[in-house]
C-alpha positions as CSV (number, residue, x, y, z in Angstrom):
1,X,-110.3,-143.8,113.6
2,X,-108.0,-145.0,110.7
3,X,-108.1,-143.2,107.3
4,X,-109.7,-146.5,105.8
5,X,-112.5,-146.7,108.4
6,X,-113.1,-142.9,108.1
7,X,-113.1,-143.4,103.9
8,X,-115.5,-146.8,104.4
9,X,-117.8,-144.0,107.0
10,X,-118.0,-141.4,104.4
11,X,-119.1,-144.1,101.6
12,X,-121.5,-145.4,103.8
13,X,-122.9,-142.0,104.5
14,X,-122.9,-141.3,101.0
15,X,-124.8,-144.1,100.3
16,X,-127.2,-143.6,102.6
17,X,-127.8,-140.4,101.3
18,X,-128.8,-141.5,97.9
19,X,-125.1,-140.9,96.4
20,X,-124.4,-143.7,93.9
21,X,-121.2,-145.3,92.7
22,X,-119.2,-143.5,95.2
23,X,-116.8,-146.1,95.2
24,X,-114.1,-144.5,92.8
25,X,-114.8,-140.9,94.6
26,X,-111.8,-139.1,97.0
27,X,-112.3,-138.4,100.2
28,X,-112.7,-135.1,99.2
29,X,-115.4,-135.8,96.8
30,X,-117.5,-137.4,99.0
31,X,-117.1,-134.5,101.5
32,X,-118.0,-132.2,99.2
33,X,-121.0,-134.5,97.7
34,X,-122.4,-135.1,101.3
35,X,-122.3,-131.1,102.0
36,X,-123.9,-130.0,98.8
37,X,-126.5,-132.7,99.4
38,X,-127.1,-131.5,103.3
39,X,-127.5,-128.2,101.6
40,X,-130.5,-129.7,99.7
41,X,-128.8,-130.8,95.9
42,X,-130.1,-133.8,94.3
43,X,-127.8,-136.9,94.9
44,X,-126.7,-136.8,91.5
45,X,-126.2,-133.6,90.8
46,X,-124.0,-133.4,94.0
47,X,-121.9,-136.3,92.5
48,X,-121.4,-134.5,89.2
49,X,-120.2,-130.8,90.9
50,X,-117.9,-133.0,93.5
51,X,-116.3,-134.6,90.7
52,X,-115.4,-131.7,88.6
């Protein structure tokens, strides 16, 4: 899998798990987002701590 497809997969993921705007986010960030919302955070609040 190419870095773009695995970027578009996270973004996808991220939306589906309630993440919004997560177009501007790293690939980091969304990692971190989708982990801390797995471990039960609010979508938002997972946004704001990946993004600091």
């Amino acid at each position: 899998m190419t870095d773009r497809q695995q970027l578009h997969e996270l973004r996808q993921r991220a939306h589906n798990a309630g993440i919004e705007g997560n177009s501007k986010m790293t690939e980091s960030q969304l990692k971190t987002a989708l982990s801390k919302v797995t471990k039960g955070a609010s979508p938002q609040a997972a946004k704001q701590a990946a993004k600091r």
